[in-house]
C-alpha positions as CSV (number, residue, x, y, z in Angstrom):
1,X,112.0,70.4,87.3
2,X,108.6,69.5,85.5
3,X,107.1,72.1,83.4
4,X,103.1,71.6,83.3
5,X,100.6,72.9,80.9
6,X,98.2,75.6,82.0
7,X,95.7,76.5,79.2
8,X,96.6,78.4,76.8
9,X,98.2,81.3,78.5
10,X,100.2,79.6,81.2
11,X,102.9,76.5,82.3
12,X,103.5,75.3,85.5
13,X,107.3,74.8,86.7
14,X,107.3,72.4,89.3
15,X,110.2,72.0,91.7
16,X,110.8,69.7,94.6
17,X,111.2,72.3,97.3
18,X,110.2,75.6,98.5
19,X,113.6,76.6,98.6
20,X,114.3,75.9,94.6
21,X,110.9,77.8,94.3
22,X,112.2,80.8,95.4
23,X,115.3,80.3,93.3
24,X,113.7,79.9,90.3
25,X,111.3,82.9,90.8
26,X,114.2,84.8,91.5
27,X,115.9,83.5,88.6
28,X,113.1,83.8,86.5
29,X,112.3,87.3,87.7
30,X,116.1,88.5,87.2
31,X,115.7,87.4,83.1
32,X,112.1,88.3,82.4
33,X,111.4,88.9,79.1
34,X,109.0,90.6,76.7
35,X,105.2,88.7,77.0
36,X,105.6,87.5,80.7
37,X,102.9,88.9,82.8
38,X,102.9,87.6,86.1
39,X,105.5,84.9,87.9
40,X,103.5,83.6,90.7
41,X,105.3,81.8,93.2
42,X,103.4,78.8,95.5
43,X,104.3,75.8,97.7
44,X,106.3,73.9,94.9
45,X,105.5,75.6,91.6
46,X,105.7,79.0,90.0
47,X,103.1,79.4,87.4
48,X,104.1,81.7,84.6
49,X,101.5,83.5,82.8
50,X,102.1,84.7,79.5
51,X,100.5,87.0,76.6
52,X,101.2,84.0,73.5
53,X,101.0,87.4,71.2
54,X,104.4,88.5,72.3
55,X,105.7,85.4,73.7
56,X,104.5,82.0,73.0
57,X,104.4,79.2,75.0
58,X,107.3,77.0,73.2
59,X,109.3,80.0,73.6
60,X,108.4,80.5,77.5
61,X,109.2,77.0,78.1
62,X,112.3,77.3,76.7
63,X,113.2,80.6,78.7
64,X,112.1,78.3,81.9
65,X,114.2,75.9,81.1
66,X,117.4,77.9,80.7
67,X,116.7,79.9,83.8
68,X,116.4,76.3,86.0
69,X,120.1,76.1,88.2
70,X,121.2,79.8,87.1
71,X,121.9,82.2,89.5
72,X,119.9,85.7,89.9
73,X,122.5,87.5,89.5
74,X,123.0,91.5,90.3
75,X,119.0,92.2,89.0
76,X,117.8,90.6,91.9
77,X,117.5,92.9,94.4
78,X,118.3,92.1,97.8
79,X,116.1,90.5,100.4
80,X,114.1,92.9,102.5
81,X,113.4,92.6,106.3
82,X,109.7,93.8,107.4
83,X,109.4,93.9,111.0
84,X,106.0,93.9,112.2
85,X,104.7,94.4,115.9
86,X,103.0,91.8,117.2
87,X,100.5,92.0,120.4
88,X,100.0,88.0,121.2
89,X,97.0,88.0,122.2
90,X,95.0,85.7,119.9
91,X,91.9,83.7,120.3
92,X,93.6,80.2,119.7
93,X,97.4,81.1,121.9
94,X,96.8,78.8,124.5
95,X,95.1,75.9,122.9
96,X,97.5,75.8,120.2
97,X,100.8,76.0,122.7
98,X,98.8,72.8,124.6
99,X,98.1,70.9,121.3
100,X,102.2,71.2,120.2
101,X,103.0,70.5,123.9
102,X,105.3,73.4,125.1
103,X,103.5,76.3,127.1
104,X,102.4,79.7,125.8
105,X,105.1,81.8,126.5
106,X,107.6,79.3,124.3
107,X,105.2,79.5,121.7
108,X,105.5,83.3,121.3
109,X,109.2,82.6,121.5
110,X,109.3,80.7,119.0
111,X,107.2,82.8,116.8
112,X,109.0,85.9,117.8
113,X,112.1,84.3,117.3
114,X,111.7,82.8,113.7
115,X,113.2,84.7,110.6
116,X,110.1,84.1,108.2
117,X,110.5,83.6,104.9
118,X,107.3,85.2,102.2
119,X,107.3,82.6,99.8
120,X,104.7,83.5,98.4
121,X,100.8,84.9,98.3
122,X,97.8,84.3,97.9
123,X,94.2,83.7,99.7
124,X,93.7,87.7,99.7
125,X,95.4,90.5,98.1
126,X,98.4,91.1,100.5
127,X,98.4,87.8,102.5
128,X,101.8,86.5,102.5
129,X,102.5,82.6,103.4
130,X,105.5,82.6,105.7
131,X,107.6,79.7,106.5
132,X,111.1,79.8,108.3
133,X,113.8,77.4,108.6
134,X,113.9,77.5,112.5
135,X,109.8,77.1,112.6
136,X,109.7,73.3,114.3
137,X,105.5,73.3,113.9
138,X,103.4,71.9,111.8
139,X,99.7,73.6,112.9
140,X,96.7,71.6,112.3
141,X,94.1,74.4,111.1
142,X,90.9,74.9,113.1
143,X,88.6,71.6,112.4
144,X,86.0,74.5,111.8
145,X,87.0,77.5,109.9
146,X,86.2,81.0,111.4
147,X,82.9,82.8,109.0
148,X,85.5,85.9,109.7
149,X,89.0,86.4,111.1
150,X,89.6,90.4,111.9
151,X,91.8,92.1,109.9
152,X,95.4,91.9,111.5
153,X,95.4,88.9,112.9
154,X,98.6,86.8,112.7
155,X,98.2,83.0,112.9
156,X,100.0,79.8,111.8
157,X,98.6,76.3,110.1
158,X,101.1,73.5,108.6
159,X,104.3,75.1,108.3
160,X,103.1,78.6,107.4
161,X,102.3,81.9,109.7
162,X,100.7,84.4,108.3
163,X,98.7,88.0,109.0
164,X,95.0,88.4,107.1
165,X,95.2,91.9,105.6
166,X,91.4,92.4,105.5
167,X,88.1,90.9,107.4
168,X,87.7,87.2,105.7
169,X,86.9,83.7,106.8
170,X,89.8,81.8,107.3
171,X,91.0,78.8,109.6
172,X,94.1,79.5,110.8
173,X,95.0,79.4,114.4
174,X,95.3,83.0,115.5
175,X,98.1,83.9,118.0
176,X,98.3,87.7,118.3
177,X,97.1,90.9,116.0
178,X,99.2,93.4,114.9
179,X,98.4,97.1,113.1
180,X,100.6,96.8,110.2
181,X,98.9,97.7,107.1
182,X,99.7,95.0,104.7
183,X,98.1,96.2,101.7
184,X,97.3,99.9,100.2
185,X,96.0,99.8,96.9
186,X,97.3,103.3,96.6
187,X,100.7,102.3,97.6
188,X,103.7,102.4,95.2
189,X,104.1,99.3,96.3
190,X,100.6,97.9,97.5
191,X,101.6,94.1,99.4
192,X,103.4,95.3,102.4
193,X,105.0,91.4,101.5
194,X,106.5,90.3,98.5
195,X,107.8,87.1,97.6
196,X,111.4,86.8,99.0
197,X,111.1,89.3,101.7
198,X,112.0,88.1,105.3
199,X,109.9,89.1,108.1
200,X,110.4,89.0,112.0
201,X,107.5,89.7,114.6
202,X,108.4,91.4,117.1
203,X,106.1,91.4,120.3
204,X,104.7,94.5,121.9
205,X,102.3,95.5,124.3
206,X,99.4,96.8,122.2
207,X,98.3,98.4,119.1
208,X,96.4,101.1,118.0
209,X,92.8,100.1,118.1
210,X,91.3,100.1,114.4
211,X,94.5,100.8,112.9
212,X,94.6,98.0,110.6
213,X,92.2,99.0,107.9
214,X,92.2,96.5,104.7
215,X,92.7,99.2,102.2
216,X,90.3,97.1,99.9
217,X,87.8,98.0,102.3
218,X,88.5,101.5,102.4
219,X,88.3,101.6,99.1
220,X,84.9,99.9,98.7
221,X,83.4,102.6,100.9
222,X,85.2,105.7,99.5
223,X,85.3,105.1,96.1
224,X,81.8,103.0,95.3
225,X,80.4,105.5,93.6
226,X,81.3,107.4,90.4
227,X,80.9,111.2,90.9
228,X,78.6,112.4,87.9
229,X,79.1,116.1,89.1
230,X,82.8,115.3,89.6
231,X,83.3,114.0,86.3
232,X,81.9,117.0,84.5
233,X,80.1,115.2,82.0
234,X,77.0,113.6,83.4
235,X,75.9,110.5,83.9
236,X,73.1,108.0,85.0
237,X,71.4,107.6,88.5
238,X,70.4,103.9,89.1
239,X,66.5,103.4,89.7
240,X,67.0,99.7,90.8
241,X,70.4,97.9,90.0
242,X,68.4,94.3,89.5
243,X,70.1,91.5,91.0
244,X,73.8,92.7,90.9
245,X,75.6,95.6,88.8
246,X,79.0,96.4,88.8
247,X,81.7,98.1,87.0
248,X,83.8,96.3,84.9
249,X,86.9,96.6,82.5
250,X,89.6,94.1,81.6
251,X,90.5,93.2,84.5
252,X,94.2,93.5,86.3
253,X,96.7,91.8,84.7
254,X,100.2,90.8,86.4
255,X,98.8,91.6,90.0
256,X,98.5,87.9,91.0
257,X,102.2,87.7,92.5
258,X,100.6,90.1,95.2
259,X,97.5,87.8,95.7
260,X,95.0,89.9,93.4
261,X,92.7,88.4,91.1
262,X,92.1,89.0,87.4
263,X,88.5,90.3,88.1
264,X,87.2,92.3,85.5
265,X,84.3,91.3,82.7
266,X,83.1,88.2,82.6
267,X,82.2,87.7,79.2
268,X,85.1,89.6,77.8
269,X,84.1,89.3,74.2
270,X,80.6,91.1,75.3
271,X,82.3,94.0,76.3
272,X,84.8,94.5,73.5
273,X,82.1,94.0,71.4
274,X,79.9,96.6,73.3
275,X,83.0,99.4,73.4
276,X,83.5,98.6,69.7
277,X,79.7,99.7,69.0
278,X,79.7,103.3,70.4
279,X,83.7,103.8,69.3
280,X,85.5,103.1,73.0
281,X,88.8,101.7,73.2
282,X,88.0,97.9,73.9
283,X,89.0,97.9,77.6
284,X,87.0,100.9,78.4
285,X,84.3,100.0,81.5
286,X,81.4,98.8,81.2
287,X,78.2,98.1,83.5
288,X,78.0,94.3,84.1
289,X,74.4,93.7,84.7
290,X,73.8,89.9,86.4
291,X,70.2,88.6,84.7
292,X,68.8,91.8,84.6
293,X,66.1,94.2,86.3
294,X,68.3,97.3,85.3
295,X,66.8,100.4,85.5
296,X,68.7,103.4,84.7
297,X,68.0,107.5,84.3
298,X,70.3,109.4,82.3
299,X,71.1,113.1,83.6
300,X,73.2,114.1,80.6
301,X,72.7,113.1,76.5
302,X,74.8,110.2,75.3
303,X,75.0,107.2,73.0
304,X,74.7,104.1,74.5
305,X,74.6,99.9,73.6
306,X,74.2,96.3,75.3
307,X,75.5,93.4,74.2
308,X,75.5,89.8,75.8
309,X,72.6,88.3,77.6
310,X,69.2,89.3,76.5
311,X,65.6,90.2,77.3
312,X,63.1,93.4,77.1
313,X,64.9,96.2,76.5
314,X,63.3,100.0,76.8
315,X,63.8,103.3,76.5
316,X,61.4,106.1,77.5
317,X,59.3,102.9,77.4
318,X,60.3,102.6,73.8
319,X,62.1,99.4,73.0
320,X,65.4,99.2,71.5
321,X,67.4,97.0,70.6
322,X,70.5,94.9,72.0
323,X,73.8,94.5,69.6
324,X,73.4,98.3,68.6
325,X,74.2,101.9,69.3
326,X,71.7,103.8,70.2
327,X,71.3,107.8,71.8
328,X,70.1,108.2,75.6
329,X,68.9,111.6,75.9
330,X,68.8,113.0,79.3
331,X,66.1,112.3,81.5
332,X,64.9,108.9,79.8
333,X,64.5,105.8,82.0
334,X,66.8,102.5,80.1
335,X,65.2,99.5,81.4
336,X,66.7,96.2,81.3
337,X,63.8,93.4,81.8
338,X,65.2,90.2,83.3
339,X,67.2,88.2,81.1
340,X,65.1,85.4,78.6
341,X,68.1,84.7,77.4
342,X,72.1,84.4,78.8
343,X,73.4,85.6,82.5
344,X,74.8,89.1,81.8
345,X,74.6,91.8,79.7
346,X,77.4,94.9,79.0
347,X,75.9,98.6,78.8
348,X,78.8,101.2,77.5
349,X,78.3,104.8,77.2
350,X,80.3,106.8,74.2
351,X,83.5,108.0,76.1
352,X,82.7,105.1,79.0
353,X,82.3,105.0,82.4
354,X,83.9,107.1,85.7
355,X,85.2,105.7,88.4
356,X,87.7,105.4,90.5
357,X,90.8,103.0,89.3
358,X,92.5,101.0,91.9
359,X,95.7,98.8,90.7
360,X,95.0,100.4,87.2
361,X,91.4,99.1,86.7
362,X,88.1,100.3,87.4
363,X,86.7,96.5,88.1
364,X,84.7,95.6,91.2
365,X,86.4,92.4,92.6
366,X,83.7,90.9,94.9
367,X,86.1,88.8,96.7
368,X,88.6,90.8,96.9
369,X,86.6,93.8,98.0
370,X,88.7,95.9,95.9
371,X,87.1,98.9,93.4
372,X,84.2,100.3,93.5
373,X,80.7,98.9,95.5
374,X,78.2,96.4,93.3
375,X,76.0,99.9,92.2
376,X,72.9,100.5,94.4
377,X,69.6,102.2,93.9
378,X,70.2,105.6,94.2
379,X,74.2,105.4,93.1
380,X,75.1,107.5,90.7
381,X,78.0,107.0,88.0
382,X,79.7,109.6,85.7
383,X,80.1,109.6,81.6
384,X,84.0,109.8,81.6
385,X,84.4,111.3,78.6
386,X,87.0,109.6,77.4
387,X,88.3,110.5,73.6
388,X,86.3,107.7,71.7
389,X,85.8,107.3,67.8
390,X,83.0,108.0,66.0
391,X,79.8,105.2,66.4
392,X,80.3,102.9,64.0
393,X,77.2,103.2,61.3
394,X,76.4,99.7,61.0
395,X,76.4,96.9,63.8
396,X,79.4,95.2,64.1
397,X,77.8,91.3,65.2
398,X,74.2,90.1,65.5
399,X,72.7,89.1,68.1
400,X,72.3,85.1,68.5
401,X,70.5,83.3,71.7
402,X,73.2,81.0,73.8
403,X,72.0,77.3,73.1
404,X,70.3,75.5,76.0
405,X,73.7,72.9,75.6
406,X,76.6,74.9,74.8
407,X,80.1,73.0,73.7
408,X,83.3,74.5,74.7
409,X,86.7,73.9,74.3
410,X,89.6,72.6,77.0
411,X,93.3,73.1,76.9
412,X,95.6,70.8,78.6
413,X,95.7,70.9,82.9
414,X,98.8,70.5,85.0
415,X,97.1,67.7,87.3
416,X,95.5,65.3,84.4
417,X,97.6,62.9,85.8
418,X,96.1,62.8,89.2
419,X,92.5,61.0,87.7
420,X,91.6,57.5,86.5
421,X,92.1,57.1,82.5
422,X,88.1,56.3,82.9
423,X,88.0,60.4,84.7
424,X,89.7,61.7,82.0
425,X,87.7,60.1,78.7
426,X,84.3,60.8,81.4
427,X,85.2,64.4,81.3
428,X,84.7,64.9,77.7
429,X,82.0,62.0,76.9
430,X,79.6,63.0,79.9
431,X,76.9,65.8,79.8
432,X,77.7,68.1,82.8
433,X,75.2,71.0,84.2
434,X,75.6,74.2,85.6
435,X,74.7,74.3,89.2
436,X,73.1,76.9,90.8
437,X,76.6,77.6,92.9
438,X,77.5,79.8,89.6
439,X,78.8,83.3,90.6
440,X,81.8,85.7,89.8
441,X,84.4,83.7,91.8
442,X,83.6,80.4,89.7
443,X,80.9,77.8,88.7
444,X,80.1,74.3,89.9
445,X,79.4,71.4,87.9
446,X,77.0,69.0,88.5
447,X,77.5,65.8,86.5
448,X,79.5,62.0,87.5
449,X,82.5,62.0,89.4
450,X,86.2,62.1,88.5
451,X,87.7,59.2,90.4
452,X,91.3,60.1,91.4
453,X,94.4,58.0,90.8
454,X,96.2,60.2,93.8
455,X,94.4,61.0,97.3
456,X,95.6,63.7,99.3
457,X,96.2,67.5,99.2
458,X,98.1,69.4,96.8
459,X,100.7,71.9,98.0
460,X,99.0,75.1,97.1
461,X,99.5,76.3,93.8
462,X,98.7,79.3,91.0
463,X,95.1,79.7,89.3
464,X,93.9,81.0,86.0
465,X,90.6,81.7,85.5
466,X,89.3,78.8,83.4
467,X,90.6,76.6,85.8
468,X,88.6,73.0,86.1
469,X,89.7,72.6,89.8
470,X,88.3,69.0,91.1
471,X,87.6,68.5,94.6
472,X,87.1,65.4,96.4
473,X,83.7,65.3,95.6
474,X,84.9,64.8,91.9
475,X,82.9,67.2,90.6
476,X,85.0,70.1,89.1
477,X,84.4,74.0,89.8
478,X,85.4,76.3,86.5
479,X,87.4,79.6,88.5
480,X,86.1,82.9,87.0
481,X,87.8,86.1,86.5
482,X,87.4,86.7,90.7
483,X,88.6,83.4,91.8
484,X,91.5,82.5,93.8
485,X,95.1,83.3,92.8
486,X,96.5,80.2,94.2
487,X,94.5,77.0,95.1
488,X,95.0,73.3,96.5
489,X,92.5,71.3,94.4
490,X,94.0,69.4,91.0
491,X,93.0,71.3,87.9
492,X,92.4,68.2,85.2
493,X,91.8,70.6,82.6
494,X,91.8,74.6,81.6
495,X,89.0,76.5,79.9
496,X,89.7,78.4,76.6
497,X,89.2,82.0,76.6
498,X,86.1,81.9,74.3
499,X,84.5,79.0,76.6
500,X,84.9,81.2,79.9
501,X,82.8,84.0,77.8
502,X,80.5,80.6,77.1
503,X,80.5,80.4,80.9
504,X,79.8,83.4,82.1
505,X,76.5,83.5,80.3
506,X,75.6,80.0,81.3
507,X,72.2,80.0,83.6
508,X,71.7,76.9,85.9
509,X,70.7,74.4,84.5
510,X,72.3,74.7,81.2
511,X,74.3,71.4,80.1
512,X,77.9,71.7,79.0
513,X,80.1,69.6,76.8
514,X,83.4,69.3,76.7
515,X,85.7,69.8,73.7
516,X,89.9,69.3,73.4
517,X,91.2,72.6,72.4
518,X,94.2,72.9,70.0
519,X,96.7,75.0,71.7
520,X,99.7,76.6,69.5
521,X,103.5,75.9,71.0
């Protein structure tokens, strides 16, 4: 076993099989202490993800290390067996029994026949990879990936079958559907597969047309707006939401074992910073407005502040200012002009904002689809009027403008062995740029490439946000808080939680260099 560094919150214990994966996560789930917060098995790694406040990362390591050969033991709880009802009827059945050369109906035996194994998820809240020791395939995937693949469809590529729990692009070859619903975000339990579990598919004649409902989708058209009547205490209607609005908190924590992301703010030290100023608990949500355009009409009195990116701000077409609490009285327009300065800006309410919480937060995941819809004109969203300390009477930070060249700091990377000695000293000495591919799910840099040492895939692995993954292009991509749990480009290097909130109010076109970050054992 090699354990890997991950940035500051994370290591990387690689094994040589997918068997001793699922040992160790087994191992490692059966002896979990204190500060853990999510084990996230993959292909040949389980990436541990710690809080270094309760346990740091010399100490994880150590645990690791001691758990490596060790038996579960009576904690771990038995394997499950999920059977799900297949109808094979998929768009790729026959070509894909022609390319492995045996005819359909063997194919669906085999499939059929298979005990699966989940080892682990990713891709999409819910979507379990499957692999089984009596699986003789390896799939090529579809030379051109599918814009979308229905929910419950089952397919297979490599060694791995697999059912998509929700509408999404995808390139697996489908062989049948099935009306299992494989994630609930209201669920006890919300993957229908969990890491460990063993599945068999068992073929039937049809299923229940619309059936399979990806609960994230339900949940983005049920719960996208915030009730103001509901909530009892008021609220805002939105006049124009500008270029994108959402709800955001801290995110979700120690869901990534089930395939779901992080999500949550951005710029995490904008929204703190915004609770702090009208007395919120620091997690409470906030409005993440993307470069501006805002405009807002309270229907109830409150007290109100914006912190982050900046430009115009009004009032009753008075202006006010950001990095301050300030009261909204009822009926008064808030306008937030597009940005001159930064990508996003936070706006809390005293007592924060309603909503519904799915997986204990009230963040919109855009990749996911899970929480509430990005806020339209004419959505409303309710005060929740939370118990919140009094407004602080002085401002707790000025307000600065982000340089035009920001510098930002890097914690070691699992894969910095993969690139050229040259790559690695380029990555710090060169001026990169951020692209205009910059969005919630991460940001692209333009700048020279990072020649490999190593060609070839890597076996699918765990993401933090941070993340410097590196494509063959050799340009790197920074994940944000709603990128992929797991992913199969080398990450060189991992951003510092003070340079993602650098990031995330980096406009295109704004140059980036790279710093080596001191991480603490």
């Amino acid at each position: 076993m090699r354990i890997l560094p991950m940035g500051e919150r994370a290591l990387l214990a690689e094994v040589a099989t997918l068997a001793e994966v699922l040992s160790l996560h087994d191992a490692l789930a059966a002896s979990r202490p204190a500060g853990v917060v999510d084990l996230v098995p993959a292909a040949r790694t389980v990436l541990v993800q710690v809080d270094p406040r309760v346990l740091s990362l010399a100490a994880a390591r150590m645990w690791i290390e001691g758990a490596e050969g060790t038996e579960a033991g009576a904690a771990a709880a038995e394997p499950r067996t999920v059977e799900i009802g297949v109808v094979y009827d998929g768009a790729d059945l026959d070509e894909t029994a022609a390319l492995l050369h045996v005819s359909r109906d063997e194919l669906v035996a085999r499939h059929a026949g298979t005990e699966w194994t989940v080892a682990f998820t990713g891709f999409a809240p819910g979507f379990g990879y499957l692999v089984g020791d009596d699986w003789p395939f390896d799939v090529p995937r579809l030379a051109s990936p599918r814009t979308r693949v229905p929910a419950g469809a089952v397919g297979v590529a490599g060694e791995f079958s697999g059912a998509y729990p929700r509408d999404t692009p995808g390139g697996w070859r489908l062989l049948g559907t099935t009306d299992a619903v494989l994630f609930d975000a209201d669920a006890a339990a919300p993957a229908l597969l969990t890491p460990g579990d063993h599945v068999r598919f068992r073929p039937v004649r049809a299923v229940a047309a619309g059936a399979v409902l990806g609960q994230a989708d339900a949940d983005r058209t049920d719960a996208g707006r915030a009730d103001a009547a509901e909530a009892g205490a008021g609220g805002i209607r939105i006049a124009e939401p500008g270029l994108l609005a959402t709800l955001q908190d801290l995110g979700r924590p120690g869901a990534a074992s089930i395939g779901v992301a992080l999500s949550g703010a951005l710029d995490r030290g904008a929204l703190r910073l915004a609770n702090r100023l009208v007395g919120n608990p620091e997690g409470a949500a906030c409005i993440e407005v993307t470069m501006g355009g805002l405009r807002a009409v309270a229907t109830a009195d409150a007290w109100a502040a914006v912190t982050g990116a900046w430009g115009a701000m009004t009032l009753g077409g008075r202006a006010v200012d950001p990095g301050r609490a300030f009261p909204w009285p009822a009926g008064e327009e808030l306008h937030l002009d597009w940005f001159a300065h930064g990508a996003r800006a936070y706006l809390a309410v005293r007592g924060g904002w309603d909503g519904r919480v799915v997986l204990g937060s009230r963040a919109t995941d855009l990749m996911a689809g899970l929480g509430p819809e990005p806020l339209r004109a004419g959505a409303e969203v309710g005060f929740a009027d939370a118990a919140a300390n009094a407004v602080p009477a002085a401002d707790l930070a000025p307000w600065t403008a982000p340089d035009a060249e920001i510098h930002v700091e890097l914690a070691p990377g699992p894969r910095s062995a993969w690139f050229t000695p040259d790559a690695r000293h380029l990555l710090y000495d060169a001026v990169w740029t951020v692209s205009g591919q910059a969005d919630r799910v991460g940001i692209r840099l333009d700048g020279p490439e990072l020649e490999r040492i190593r060609d070839g895939e890597l076996p699918s692995e765990g993401m933090v946000p941070g993340a410097l993954q590196v494509p063959p292009s050799g340009r790197p991509t920074v994940l944000m808080a709603d990128g992929p749990v797991t992913g199969g480009y080398p990450v060189i290097a991992v951003a510092t939680d003070a340079a993602i909130d650098a990031f995330a109010q980096a406009r295109p076109g704004t140059r980036v260099r790279f710093r080596h970050a001191r991480v603490p054992g």
